[in-house]
C-alpha positions in Angstrom: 15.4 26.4 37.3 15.1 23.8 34.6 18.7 23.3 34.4 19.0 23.2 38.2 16.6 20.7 38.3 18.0 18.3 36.3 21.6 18.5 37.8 19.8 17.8 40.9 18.3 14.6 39.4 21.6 13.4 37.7 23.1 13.6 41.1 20.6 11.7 42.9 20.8 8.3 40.3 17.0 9.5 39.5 16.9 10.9 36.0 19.8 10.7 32.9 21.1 13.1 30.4 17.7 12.4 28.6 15.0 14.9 30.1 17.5 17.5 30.4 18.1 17.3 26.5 14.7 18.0 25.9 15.0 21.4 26.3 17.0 21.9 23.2 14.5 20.8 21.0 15.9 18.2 18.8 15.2 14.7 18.4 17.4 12.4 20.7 19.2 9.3 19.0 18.2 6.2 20.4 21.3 3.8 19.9 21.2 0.1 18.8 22.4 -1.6 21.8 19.3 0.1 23.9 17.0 -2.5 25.0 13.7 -2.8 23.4 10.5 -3.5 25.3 7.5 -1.9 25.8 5.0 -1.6 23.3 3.9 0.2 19.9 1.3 2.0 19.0 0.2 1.5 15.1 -2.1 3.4 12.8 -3.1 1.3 10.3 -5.6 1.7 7.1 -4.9 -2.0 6.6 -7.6 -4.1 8.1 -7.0 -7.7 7.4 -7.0 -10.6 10.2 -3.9 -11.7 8.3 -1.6 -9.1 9.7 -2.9 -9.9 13.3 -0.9 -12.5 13.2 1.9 -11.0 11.8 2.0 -8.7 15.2 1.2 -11.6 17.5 4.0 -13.1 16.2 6.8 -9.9 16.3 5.1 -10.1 20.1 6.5 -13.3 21.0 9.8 -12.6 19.0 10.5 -9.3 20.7 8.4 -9.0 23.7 6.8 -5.8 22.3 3.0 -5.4 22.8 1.4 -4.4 19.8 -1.1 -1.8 20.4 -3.7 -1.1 17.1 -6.0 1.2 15.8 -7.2 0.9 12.3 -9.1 3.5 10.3 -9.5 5.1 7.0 -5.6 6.5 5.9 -6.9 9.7 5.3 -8.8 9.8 8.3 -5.7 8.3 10.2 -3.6 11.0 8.6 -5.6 13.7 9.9 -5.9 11.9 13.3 -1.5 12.4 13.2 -1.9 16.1 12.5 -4.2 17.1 14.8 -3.0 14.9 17.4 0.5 16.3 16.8 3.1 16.3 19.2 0.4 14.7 21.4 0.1 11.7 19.3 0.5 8.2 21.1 1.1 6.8 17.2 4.8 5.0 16.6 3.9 3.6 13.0 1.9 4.9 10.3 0.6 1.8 8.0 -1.8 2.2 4.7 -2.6 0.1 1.6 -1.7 2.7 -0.9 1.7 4.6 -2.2 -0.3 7.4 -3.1 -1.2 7.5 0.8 2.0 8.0 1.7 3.1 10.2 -0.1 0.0 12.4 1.4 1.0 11.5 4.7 4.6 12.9 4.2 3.0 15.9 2.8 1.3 16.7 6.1 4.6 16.4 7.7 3.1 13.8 10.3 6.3 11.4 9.3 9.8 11.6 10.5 12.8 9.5 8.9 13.5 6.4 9.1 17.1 5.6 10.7 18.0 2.1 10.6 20.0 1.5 7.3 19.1 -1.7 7.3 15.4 -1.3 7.1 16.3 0.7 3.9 18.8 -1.8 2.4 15.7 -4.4 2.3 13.2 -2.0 0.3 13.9 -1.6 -3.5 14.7 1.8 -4.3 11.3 3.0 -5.9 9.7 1.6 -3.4 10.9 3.5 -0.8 10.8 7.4 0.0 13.7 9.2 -1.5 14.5 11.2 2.2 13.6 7.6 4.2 10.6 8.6 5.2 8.5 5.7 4.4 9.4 1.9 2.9 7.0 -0.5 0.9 5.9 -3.3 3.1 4.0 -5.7 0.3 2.8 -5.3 -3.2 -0.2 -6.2 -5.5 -0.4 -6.1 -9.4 -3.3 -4.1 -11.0 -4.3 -7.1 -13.4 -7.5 -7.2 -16.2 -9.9 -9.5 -15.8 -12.1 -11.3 -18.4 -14.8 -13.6 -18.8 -13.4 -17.1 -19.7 -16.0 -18.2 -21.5 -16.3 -15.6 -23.8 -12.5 -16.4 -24.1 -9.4 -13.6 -23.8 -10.8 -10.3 -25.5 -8.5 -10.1 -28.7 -6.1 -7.1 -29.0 -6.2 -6.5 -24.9 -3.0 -6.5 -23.9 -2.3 -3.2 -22.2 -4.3 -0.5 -19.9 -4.2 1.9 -23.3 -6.2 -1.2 -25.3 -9.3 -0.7 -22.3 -10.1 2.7 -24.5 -10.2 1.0 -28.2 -13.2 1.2 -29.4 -14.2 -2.3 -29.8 -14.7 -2.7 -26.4 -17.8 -0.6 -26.5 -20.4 -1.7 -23.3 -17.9 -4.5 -22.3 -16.0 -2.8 -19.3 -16.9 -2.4 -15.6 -14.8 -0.8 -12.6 -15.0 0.5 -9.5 -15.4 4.3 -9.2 -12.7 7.0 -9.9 -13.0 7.8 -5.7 -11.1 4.4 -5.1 -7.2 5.2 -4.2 -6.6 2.2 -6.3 -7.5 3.6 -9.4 -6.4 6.9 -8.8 -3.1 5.3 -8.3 -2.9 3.6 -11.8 -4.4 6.7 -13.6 -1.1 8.7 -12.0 1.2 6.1 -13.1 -0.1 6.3 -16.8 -0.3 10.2 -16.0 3.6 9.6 -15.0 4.3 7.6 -18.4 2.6 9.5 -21.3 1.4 12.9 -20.0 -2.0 14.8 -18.9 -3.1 14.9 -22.3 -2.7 11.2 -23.3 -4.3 10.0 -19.9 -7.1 12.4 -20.6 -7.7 10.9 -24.2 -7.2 6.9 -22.4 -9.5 8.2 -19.2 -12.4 9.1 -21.8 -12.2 6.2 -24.2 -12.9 4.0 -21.3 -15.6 5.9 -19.9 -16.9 5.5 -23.3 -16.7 1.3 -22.7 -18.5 1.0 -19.7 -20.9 -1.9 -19.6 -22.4 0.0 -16.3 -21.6 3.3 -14.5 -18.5 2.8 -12.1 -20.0 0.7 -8.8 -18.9 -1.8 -5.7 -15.0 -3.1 -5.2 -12.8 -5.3 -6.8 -14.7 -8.1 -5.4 -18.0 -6.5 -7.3 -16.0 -6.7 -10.7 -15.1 -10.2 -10.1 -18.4 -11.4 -9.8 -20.1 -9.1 -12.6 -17.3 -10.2 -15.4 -18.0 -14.0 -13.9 -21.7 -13.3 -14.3 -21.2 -12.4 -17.9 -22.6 -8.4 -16.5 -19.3 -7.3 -18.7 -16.6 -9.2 -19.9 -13.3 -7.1 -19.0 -12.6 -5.5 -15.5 -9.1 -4.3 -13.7 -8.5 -5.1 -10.0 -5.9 -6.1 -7.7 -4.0 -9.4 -8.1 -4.7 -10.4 -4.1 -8.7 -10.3 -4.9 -8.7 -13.0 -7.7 -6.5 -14.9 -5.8 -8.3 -14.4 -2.5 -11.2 -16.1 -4.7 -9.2 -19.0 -6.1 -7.8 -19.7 -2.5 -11.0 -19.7 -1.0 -12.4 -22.6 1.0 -16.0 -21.5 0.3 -17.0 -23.8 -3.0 -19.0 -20.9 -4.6 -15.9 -18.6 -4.4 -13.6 -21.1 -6.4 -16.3 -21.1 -8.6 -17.0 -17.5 -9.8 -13.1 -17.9 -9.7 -12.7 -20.7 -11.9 -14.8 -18.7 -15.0 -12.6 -15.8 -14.4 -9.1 -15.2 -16.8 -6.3 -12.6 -16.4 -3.8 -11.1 -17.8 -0.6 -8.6 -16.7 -1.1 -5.9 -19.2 2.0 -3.8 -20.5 4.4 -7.1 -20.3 5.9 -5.3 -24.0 6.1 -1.7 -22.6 5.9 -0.2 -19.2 5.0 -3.2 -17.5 2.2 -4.0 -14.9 1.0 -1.6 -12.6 2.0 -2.1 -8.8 1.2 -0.3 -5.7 2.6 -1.1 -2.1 1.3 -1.0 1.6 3.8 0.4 3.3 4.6 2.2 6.4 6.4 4.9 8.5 7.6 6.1 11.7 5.3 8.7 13.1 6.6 12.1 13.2 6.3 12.4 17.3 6.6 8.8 17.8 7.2 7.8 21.4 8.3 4.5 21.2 10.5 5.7 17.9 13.2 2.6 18.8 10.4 0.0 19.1 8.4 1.8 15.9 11.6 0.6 13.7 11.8 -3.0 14.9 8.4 -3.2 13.9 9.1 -2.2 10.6 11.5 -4.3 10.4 10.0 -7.4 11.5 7.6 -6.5 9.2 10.7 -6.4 6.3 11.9 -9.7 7.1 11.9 -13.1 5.2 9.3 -14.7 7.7 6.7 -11.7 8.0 7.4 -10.9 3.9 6.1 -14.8 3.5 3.1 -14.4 6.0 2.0 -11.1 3.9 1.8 -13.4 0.8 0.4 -16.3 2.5 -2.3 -14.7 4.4 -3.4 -11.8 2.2 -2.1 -13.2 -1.4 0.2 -10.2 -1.9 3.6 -9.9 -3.4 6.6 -9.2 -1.2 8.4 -6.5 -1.7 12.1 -7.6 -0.2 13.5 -9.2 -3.3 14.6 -12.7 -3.2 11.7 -13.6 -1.0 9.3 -16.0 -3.3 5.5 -15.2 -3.4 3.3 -18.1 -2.0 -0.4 -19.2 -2.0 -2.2 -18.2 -5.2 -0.4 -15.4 -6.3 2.6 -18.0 -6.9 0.4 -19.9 -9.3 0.0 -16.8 -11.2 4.0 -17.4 -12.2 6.6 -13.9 -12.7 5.7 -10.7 -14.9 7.1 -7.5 -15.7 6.2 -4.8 -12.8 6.6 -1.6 -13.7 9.4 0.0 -12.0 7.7 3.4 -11.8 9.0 5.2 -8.2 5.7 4.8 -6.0 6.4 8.5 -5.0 4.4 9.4 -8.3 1.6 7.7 -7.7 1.4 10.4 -5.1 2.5 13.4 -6.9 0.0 12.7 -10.1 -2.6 12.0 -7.7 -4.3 15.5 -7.6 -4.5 15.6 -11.3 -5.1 12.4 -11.9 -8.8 13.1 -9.7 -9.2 15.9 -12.6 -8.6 13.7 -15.3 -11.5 11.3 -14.0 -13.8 14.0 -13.1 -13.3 16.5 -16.5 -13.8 12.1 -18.4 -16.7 11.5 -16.5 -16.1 8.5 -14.5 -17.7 8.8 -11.6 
């Protein structure tokens, strides 16, 4: 009947070769010259006004509405599975590498087909079967009191566990994706063993237990609470950007540094994004991401939420610019996710809480 049916419709003007493909199962190519209009539908653990604007403006470029639901990127991952084939989602978007990787885990991402998405994304900053690209990244810096001046013999993450900095470090707990992210890429570098020696020498330094965000960190090392601290580059630059006088202040008695510059090099992480497995808009899903992978929207990532781009050749601006060129470690992010689990085992069997 099926089969009927759509004859019937082919020969009546009403229905293409489309709906009777469906039948078979596989997913249907959706060719470059098809116009794209409509809308998209993002799930995003990102939650900054910043990239608000960023979809206003792909809006009045393309004509595509921007539909948005934001929500933790575990939460939003689980939303995709049980939503399933069901799901109105188009894009997947979180703040972490290490939450990508989960989300291709759960299978709720399909690849990504437009080669020239991929040809923008450095290779370790992409998914190795196209299933996800880096949109922006951030550099996982220290911190120190200025006017207790830079803490001699800090100069990499290993340095956090010497003993001389005894009751001088504060952080945020061992639950935040952040740090679980950097413990995997030293996991990735120097073994399970090693990480679980470096995880316990800093447990050993804490000034405080593990408490607040990045921003917390900020203002305890300014307050002189604890003189070292590690958070991400867009925070102390959200700080010395700020138009609120008191911000620039706890800024201004705040120095960093980009550990490893002799070794691995700085830690990074990426937001990034991905087509959703059952995506219905899948065309529209990868002009989005490629909007979002272009010179103008790379620029408006740095400008309005003091990140990195990720497409090289486009120059940071805004705070992060002042912070002038270091050596990133060029770790694939796709380790951050697979060192993850044991990474949460290091911290626990350490400690840090």
């Amino acid at each position: 009947m099926r089969s009927v049916f759509c004859a019937m419709m082919v020969t009546i003007g009403l229905l293409g070769l489309q709906g009777c493909g469906e039948a078979t199962g596989k997913q249907e190519s959706h060719p470059a010259s098809a116009p794209i209009v409509g809308e998209v539908n993002v799930y995003s653990g990102r939650h900054y006004d910043s990239d608000l604007a960023i979809y206003d403006a792909f809006t009045r470029k393309t004509g595509i509405k921007v539909n948005l639901i934001e929500a933790g990127g575990d939460e939003l991952i689980e939303r995709l599975s049980r939503e399933a084939d069901a799901s109105p989602a188009d894009v997947f978007i979180t703040a972490d590498a290490g939450m990508l990787w989960r989300a291709k885990q759960r299978g709720v991402l399909r690849p990504i087909e437009n080669p020239d998405i991929l040809a923008r994304v450095p290779e370790h900053f992409r998914d190795a079967d196209n299933d996800w690209v880096g949109l922006s990244k951030r550099a996982r810096i220290i911190i120190y009191n200025k006017s207790r001046g830079a803490p001699a013999g800090l100069a990499t993450y290993e340095d956090l566990a010497k003993p001389e900095f005894r009751g001088k470090i504060c952080v945020r707990s061992s639950t935040n994706v952040y740090n679980q992210s950097l413990l995997a890429s030293i996991v990735a570098h120097v073994g399970d063993a090693a990480a679980q020696e470096w995880t316990k020498g800093v447990v050993a330094n804490l000034a405080r237990g593990p408490e607040g965000n990045d921003t917390t960190q900020i203002e305890a090392v300014a307050a002189g609470e604890c003189d070292i601290s590690i958070v991400n580059s867009y925070y102390l630059a959200r700080y010395i950007g700020a138009d609120d006088r008191k911000m620039r202040m706890i800024a201004s008695k705040v120095g960093f540094l980009f550990p490893n510059q002799q070794t691995t090099g700085t830690h990074v992480n990426v937001s990034g994004a991905g087509v959703a497995r059952y995506a219905p808009h899948p065309q529209n899903a990868e002009a989005l991401i490629a909007y979002l992978l272009s010179d103008e929207a790379q620029q408006a990532f740095a400008a309005g939420n003091n990140e990195y781009p990720v497409v090289d050749g486009v120059a940071p601006t805004g705070p992060v610019a002042s912070f002038g060129a270091f050596k990133a470690d060029d770790l694939d992010m796709t380790a951050l996710g697979q060192n993850q689990a044991d990474a949460v085992k290091i911290f626990d069997k350490a400690g840090w809480q």
